[in-house]
Structure formats: structure tokens, C-alpha cells
N, C-alpha and C positions, 0 to 999 in steps of 0.2 A: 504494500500500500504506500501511494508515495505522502510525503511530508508535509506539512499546508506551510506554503511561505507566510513567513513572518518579517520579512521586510520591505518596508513599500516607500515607491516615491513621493514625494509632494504630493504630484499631480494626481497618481493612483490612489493616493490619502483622501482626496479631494472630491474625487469621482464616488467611490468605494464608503464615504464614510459610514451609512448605516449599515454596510456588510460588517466591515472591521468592530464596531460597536461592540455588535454580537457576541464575535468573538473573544472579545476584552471584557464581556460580561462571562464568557462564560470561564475566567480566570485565563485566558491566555494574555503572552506579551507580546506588544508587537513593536517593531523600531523602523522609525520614520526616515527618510535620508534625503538629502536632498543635495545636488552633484554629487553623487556616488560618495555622498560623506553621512555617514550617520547623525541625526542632532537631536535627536526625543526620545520617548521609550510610550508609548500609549500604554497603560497601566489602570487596572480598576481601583476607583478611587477608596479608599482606605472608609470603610462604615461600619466601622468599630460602635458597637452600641456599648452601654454599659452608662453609668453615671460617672461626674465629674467629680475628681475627690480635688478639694481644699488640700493645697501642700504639698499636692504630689511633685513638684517640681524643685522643692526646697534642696538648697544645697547643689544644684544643678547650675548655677550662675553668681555671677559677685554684680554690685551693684553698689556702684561710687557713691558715695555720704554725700556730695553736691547734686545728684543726678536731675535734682529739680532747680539748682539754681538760676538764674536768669542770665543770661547770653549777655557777649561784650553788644 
């Protein structure tokens, strides 16, 4: 059985998009090129349900003692 391409030009991106959709819903990835150069990745978007925890990001970043100061 042969392979199903996964990389498509602009133009074929363009033509093609609610074929490709499909297929990006149904978890494949696909990468877009344009001059025979790769430049995106069509990817199903991240729908992570769950609730939002308070804090979860703590310690994850520093944040400057000024960071609300007022500008020169």
C-alpha cells in the first residue's frame, strides 16, 4: 500500500485545504514548503480540556522588581 504524502506546496496547501484538514484532524502531520524549502508543520491544535490551576507556572520565570515601572 503506498504512503499518503505529507508534504505539500503552497499552492497545493491552497487548493487542497479542506482535504488536508481532514487529515490533520485525524492526528496526522503535515509540512508545508514553499521553493522546495520546508517553512510550517500543519499540526492539530492542542485541546487539552481539563481546568486551569492557579500556580501552575510558578517558578517557571523571574520577573524584574521594576517590571511595572514607567518608561524613560
Amino acid at each position: 500500500m503506498a504512503q499518503k504524502k505529507n508534504k505539500y506546496t503552497t499552492y497545493e496547501k491552497k487548493t487542497h485545504l479542506s482535504k488536508l484538514l481532514k487529515r490533520v484532524m485525524k492526528d496526522e502531520e503535515l509540512l508545508i514548503s514553499y521553493r522546495d524549502k520546508v517553512i510550517a508543520r500543519l499540526v492539530i491544535a492542542n485541546t487539552a480540556s481539563g481546568k486551569r490551576k492557579p500556580g501552575s507556572a510558578k517558578g517557571m520565570f523571574i520577573m524584574s522588581d521594576d517590571f511595572d515601572a514607567r518608561l524613560p
